[in-house]
MDAnalysis code that builds the backbone (N, CA, C; Angstrom):
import MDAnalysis as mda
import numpy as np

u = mda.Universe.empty(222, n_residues=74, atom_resindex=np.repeat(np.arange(74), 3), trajectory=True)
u.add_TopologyAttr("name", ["N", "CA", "C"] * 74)
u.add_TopologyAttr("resid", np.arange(1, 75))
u.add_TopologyAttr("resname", ["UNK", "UNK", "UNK", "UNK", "UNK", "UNK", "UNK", "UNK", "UNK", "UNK", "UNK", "UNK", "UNK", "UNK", "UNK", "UNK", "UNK", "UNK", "UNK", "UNK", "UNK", "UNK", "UNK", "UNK", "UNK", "UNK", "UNK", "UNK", "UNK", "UNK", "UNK", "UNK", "UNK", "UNK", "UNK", "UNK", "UNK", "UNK", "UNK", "UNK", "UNK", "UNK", "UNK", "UNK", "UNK", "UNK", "UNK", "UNK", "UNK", "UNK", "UNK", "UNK", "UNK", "UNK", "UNK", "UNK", "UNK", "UNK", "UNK", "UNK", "UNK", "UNK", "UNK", "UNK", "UNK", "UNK", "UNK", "UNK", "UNK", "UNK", "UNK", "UNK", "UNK", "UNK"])
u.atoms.positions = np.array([
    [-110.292, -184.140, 108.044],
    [-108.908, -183.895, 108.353],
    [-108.434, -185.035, 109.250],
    [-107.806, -185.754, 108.614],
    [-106.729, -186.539, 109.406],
    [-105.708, -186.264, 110.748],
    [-105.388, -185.947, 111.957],
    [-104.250, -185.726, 112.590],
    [-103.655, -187.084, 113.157],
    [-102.975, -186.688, 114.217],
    [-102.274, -188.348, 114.961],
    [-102.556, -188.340, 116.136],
    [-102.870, -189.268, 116.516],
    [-102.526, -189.783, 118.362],
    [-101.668, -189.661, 119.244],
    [-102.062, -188.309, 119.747],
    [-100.636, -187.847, 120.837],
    [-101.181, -188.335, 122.201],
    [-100.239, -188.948, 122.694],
    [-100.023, -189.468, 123.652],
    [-100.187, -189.136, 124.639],
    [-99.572, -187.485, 124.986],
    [-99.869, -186.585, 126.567],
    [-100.912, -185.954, 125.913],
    [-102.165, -186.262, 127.023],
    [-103.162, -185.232, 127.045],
    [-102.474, -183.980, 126.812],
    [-101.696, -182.792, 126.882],
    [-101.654, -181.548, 126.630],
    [-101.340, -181.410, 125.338],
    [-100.716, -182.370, 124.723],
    [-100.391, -182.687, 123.155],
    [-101.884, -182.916, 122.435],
    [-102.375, -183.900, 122.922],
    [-103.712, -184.002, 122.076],
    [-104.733, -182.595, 122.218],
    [-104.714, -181.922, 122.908],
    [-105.527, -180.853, 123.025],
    [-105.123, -179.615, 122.207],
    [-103.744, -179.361, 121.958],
    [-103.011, -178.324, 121.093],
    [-103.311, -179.101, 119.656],
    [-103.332, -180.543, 119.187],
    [-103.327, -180.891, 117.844],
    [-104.975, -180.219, 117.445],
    [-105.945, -180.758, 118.259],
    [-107.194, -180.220, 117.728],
    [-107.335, -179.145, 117.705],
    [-106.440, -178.178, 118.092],
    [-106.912, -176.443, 117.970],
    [-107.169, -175.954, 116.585],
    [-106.420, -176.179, 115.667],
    [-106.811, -176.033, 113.942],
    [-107.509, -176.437, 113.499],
    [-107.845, -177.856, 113.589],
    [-109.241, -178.366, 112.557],
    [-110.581, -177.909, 114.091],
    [-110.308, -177.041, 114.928],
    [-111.687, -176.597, 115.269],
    [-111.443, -175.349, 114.715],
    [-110.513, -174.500, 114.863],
    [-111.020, -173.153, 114.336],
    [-111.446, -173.622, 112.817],
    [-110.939, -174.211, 112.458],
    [-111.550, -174.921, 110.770],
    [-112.929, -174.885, 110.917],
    [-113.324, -175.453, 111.710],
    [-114.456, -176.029, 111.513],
    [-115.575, -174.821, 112.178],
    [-115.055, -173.668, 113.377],
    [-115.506, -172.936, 113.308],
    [-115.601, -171.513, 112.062],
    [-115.178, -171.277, 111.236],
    [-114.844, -170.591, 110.377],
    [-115.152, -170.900, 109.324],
    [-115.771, -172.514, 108.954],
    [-116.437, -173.109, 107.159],
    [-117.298, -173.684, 107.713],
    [-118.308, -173.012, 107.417],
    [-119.733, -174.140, 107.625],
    [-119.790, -175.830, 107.149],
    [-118.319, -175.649, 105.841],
    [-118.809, -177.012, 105.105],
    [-117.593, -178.255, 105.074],
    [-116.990, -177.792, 106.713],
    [-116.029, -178.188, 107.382],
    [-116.890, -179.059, 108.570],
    [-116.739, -180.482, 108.700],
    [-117.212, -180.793, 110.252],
    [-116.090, -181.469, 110.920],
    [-115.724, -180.361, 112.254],
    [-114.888, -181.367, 113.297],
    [-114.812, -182.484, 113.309],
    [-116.354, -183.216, 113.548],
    [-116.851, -184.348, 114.164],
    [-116.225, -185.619, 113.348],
    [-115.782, -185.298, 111.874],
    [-114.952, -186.076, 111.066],
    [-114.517, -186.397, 110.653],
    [-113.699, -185.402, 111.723],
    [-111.931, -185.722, 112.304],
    [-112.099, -186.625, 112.808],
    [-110.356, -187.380, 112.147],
    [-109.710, -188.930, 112.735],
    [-108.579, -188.011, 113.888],
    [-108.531, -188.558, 114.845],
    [-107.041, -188.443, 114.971],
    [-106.658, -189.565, 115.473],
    [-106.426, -190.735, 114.723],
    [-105.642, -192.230, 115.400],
    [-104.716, -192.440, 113.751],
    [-103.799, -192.973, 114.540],
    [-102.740, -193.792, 113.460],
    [-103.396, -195.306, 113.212],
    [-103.745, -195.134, 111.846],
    [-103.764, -196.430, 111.270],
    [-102.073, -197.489, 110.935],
    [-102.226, -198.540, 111.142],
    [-100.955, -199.223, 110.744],
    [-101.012, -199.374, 109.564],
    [-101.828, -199.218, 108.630],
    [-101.679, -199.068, 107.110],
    [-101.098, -197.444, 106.447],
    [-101.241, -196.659, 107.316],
    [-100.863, -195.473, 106.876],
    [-99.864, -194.595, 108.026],
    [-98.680, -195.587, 108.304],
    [-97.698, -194.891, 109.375],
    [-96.748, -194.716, 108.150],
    [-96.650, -194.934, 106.727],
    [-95.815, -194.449, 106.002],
    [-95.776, -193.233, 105.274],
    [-97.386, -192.511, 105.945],
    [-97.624, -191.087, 105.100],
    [-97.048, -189.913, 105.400],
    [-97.050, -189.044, 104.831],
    [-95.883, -188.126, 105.631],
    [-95.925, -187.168, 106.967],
    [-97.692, -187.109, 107.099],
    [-98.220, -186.811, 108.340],
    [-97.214, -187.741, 109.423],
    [-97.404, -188.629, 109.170],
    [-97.163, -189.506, 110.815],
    [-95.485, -189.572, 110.385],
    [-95.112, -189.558, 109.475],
    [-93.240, -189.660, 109.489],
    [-92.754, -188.246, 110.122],
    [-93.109, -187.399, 109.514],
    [-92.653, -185.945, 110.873],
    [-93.665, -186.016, 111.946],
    [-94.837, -186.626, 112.467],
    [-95.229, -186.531, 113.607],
    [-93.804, -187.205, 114.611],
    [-93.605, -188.481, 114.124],
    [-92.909, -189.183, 114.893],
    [-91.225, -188.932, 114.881],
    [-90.794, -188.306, 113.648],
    [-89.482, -188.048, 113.832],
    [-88.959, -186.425, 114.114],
    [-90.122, -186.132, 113.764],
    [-89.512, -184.254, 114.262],
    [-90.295, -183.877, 115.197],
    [-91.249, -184.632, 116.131],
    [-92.293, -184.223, 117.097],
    [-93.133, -182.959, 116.420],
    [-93.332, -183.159, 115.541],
    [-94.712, -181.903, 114.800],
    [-95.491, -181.943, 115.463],
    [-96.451, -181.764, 116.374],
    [-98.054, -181.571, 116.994],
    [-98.524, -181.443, 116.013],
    [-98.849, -180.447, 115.114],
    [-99.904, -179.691, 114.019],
    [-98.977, -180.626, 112.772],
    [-99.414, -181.893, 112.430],
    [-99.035, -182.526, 111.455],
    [-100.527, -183.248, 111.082],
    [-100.916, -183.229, 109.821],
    [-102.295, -183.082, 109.164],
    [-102.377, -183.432, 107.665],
    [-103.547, -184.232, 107.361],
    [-103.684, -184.595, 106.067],
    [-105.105, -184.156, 105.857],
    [-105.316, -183.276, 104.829],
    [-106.776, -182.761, 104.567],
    [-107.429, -183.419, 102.802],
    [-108.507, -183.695, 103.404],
    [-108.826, -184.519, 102.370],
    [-109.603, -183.616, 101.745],
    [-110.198, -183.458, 100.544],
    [-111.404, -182.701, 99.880],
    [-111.965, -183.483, 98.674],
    [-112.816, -183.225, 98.382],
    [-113.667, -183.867, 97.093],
    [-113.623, -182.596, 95.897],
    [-113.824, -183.340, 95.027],
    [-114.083, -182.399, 93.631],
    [-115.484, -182.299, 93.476],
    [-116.247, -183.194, 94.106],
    [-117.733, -183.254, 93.642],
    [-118.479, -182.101, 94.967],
    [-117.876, -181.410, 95.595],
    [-117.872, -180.428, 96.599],
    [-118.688, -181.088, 97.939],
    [-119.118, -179.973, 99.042],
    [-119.227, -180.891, 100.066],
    [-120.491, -181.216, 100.013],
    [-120.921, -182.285, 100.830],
    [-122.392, -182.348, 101.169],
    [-122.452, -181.701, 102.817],
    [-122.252, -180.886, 103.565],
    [-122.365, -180.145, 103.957],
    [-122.202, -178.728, 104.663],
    [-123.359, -177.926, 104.809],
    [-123.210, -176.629, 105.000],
    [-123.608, -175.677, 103.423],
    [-123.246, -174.251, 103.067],
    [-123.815, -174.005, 102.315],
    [-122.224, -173.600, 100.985],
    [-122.927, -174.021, 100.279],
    [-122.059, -173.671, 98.709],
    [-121.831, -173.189, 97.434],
])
């Protein structure tokens, strides 16, 4: 899961609250690889266009595979 780089510590601590209960709740979910930084190649995605123009906190891009996960159980 992708999020963004909030700026005030109390902001960055409310963005990670979802991808941890995520990650507490799917074994085949890992926190640990979670991004949360803005790349300058990808400030045109739509995550970071409402992060930055509507102040979203909980603005998120979740990635998944078709070939399912390599970990946890499935």
């Amino acid at each position: 899961m992708f999020g963004n780089n909030q700026t005030k510590v109390q902001e960055r601590n409310k963005e990670k609250i979802f991808p941890s209960l995520f990650a507490e709740n799917l074994d085949m979910f890992s926190f640990d690889e979670c991004c949360f930084a803005v790349q300058k190649s990808r400030e045109s995605t739509a995550r970071i266009v409402m992060w930055r123009e509507f102040n979203l906190v909980n603005s998120f891009t979740l990635e998944i595979s078709f070939m399912g996960p390599n970990k946890g159980q499935f």
